[in-house]
N, C-alpha and C positions, 0 to 999 in steps of 0.2 A: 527494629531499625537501629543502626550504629550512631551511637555520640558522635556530635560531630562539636569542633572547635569553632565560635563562629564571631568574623568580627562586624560590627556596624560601625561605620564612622556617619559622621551626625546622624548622632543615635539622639537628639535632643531639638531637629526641626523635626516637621511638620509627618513627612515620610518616614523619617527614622523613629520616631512614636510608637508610628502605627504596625511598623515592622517587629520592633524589639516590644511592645506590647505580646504582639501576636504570638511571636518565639516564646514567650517569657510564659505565658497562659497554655500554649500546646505541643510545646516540644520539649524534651530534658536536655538539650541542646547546651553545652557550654558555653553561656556568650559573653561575647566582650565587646561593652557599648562604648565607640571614642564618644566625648564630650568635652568641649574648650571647659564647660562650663554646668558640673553637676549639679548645683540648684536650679538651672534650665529643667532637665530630666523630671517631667513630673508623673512619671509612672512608677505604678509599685514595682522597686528593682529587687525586692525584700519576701516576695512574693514565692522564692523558692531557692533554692540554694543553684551553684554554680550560674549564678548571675554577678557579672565583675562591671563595675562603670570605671571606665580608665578615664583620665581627666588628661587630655595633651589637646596636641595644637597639629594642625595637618601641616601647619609651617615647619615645623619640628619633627618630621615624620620620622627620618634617623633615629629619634628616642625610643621608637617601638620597633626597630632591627628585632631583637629577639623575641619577641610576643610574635612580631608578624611571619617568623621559621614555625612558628607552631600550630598555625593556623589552617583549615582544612575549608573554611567557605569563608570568603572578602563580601560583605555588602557594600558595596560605596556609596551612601548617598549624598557624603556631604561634597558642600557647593560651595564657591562664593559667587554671590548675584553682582555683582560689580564693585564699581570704585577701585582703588591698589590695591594690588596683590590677588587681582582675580586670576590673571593668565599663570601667575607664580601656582597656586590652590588649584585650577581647574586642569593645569597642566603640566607643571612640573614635579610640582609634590606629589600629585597622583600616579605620573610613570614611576618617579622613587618609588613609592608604596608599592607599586606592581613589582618592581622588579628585586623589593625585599623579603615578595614571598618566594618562598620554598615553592617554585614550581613543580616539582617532582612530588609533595604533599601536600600541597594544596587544589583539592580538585574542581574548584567552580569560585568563579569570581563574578558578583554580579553586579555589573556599572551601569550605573544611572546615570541617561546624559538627558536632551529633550527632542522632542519629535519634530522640532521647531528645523533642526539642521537635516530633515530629509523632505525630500518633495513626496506627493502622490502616488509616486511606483515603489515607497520606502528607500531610495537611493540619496546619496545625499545630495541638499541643494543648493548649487553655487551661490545663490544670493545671499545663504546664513552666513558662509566664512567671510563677505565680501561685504556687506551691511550690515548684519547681524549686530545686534548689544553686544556688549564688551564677552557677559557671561555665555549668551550663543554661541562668539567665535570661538571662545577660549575651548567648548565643547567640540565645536566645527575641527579645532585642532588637534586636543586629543585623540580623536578618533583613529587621525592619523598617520596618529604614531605608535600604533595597537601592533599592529604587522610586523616592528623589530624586536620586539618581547618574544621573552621563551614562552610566558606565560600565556601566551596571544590565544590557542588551542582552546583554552580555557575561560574566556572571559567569555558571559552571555552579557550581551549589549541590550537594557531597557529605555525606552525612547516614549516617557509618557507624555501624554498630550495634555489639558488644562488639566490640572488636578485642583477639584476641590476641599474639602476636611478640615477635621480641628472640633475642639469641643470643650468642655470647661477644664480636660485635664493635657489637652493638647493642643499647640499652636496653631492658632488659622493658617491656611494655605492663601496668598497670594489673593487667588480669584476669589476663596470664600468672603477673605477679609472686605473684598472691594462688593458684595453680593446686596446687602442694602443699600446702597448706592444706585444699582439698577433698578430695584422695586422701589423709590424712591422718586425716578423721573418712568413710572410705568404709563402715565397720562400722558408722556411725550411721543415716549418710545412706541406705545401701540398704535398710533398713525404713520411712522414707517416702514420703507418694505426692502428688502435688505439682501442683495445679493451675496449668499459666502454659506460654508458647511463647517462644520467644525466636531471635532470629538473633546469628549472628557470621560475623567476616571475620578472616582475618591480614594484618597489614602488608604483606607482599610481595603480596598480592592486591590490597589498595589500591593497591598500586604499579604491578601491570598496568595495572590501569583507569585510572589517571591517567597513565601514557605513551599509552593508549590515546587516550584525551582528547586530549590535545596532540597526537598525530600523527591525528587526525581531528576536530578541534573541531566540536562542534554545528551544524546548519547554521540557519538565519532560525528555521523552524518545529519545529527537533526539538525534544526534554525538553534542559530544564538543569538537572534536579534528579534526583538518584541517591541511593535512602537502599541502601548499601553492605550487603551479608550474604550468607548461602548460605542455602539453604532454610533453611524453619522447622524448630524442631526442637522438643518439649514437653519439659516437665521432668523427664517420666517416663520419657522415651527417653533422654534425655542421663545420667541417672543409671544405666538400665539399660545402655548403651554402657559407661560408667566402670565399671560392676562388669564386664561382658564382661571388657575391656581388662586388671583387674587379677584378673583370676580369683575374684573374690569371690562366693559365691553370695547367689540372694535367696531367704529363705525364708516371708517375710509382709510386708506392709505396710500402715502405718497411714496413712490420710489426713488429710494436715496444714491441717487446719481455721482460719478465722482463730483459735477460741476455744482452741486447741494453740499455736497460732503465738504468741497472746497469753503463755498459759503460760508458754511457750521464753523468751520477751523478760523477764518479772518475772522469771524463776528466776534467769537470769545477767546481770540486770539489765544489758540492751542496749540501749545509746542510741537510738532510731527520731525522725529528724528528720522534719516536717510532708510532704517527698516521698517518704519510706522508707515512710512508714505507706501514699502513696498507692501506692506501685508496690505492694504489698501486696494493693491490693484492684483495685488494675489487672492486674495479672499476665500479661496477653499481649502481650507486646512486639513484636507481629508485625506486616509489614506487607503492604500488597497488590501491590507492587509492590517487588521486589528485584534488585539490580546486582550481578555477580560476574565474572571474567574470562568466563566460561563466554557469557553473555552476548553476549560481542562474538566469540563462538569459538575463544577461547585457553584454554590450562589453566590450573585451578584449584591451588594449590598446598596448601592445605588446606582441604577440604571435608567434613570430620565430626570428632565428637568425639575418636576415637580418634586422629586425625591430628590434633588440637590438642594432645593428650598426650604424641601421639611428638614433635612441635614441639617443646612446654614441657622435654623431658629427661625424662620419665616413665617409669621401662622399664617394661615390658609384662611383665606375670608369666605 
């Protein structure tokens, strides 16, 4: 298999870890990890030669014009999750960087947006661009503007759903971080009953499929678009799973209605932003079509709840 030139940008959260780990351990792949911030990077970069960590800023993306003509595979994962300068990072700096590759040499560009901005048939869903968090829409809009690039032919679009991960040598992901929190009120939670479906993946699962990607890039006619999970799972399973796991029993359960849900919110007076109230009455996050190593006939590293707990450091009572 051919060298290939390969860039990560945030090669130093959560997904980008688990990606440039991955490269760095099984492929002799040239790579070059952007990072704001190389004391972030705590994987071994040392680990083998033609491993380069560029230290820049996605604000300043102009500064890698010439690195990004030499480039043969784009990972993009980095993000900003909100506050200034999200729409700037999630969309403008990112068409620059597209349109600073060498489209004629560059043959796969692999963007990470979230699954959050498609509905159930993979299509996208009006409600992200239009409620959606700052970082949703900012995705909701890039998408958009995929179709006046040269490079457009080339971009496979990943769309992962929660992601869990992280570990002593990598940052928690979001949902991992908030994961004792839930086994924490398990005595509350396993008395109710919870209409809604939902998919996840962990990082190093993303990381199969995207070495996957790059040592098999798409061909003229296949999908470029992959919203990233394991099976579906409903919410009543996922909680009945956590009680299994922690021994907890269940002995009734109430069905959590919006007009309970409402309740729950005024009592402990809980902030519900204009997309919180909508996932609320959206509740199935599920889609028709899901990507998992499993998929391309490789293991799964975590494929149920239980196994996202023993990930998270949850011991099993």
């Amino acid at each position: 298999m051919s060298q290939k030139r390969i860039l990560v940008t945030g090669a130093s959260g959560c997904i980008g870890h688990y990606i440039s780990e991955l490269l760095i351990q099984e492929t002799q792949h040239e790579l070059y990890l952007l990072v704001r911030n190389p004391d972030k990077l705590q994987i071994d970069t040392s680990a083998r030669s033609g491993v380069h960590v560029v230290q820049g800023d996605m604000q300043k993306v102009g500064d890698l014009a010439e690195l990004l003509q030499t480039i043969d595979v784009a990972v993009l994962t980095a993000t900003a999750w909100g506050g200034t300068g999200t729409f700037d990072i999630n969309v403008a700096k990112t068409i620059e960087l597209l349109n600073l590759l060498d489209a004629q040499k560059c043959e796969q560009v692999i963007y990470f947006s979230t699954a959050s901005v498609l509905d159930s048939k993979n299509q996208p869903l009006k409600e992200a661009g239009e409620l959606g968090t700052d970082y949703i829409r900012s995705k909701f809009d890039c998408l958009r503007k995929f179709s006046k690039l040269a490079i457009e032919p080339k971009i496979t679009k990943v769309f992962p759903t929660l992601v869990v991960g992280g570990d002593e040598n990598k940052p928690l992901s979001q949902i991992t971080s908030g994961i004792p929190e839930v086994t924490k009120y398990v005595n509350l939670i396993r008395f109710l009953k919870a209409d809604g479906s939902f998919h996840f993946i962990h990082a190093k699962d993303i990381a199969t499929v995207v070495k996957h990607l790059i040592d098999n890039p798409p061909k003229e006619k296949e999908p470029r678009k992959y919203v990233l999970g394991q099976e579906k799972i409903t919410a009543n399973e996922a909680i009945e799973e956590i009680c299994r796991y922690l021994d907890t029993k269940i002995y009734f359960r109430i069905p959590l209605s919006s007009s309970l849900a409402d309740v729950i919110i005024k009592t402990f007076n809980i902030q519900m932003a204009a997309w919180d109230r909508f996932c609320m009455k959206y509740r199935h996050f599920s889609y028709e079509q899901i990507t998992n190593p499993k998929t391309f006939n490789l293991p799964n590293h975590c494929d149920s709840i239980s196994d996202v707990l023993k990930t998270s450091g949850v011991q099993k009572k």
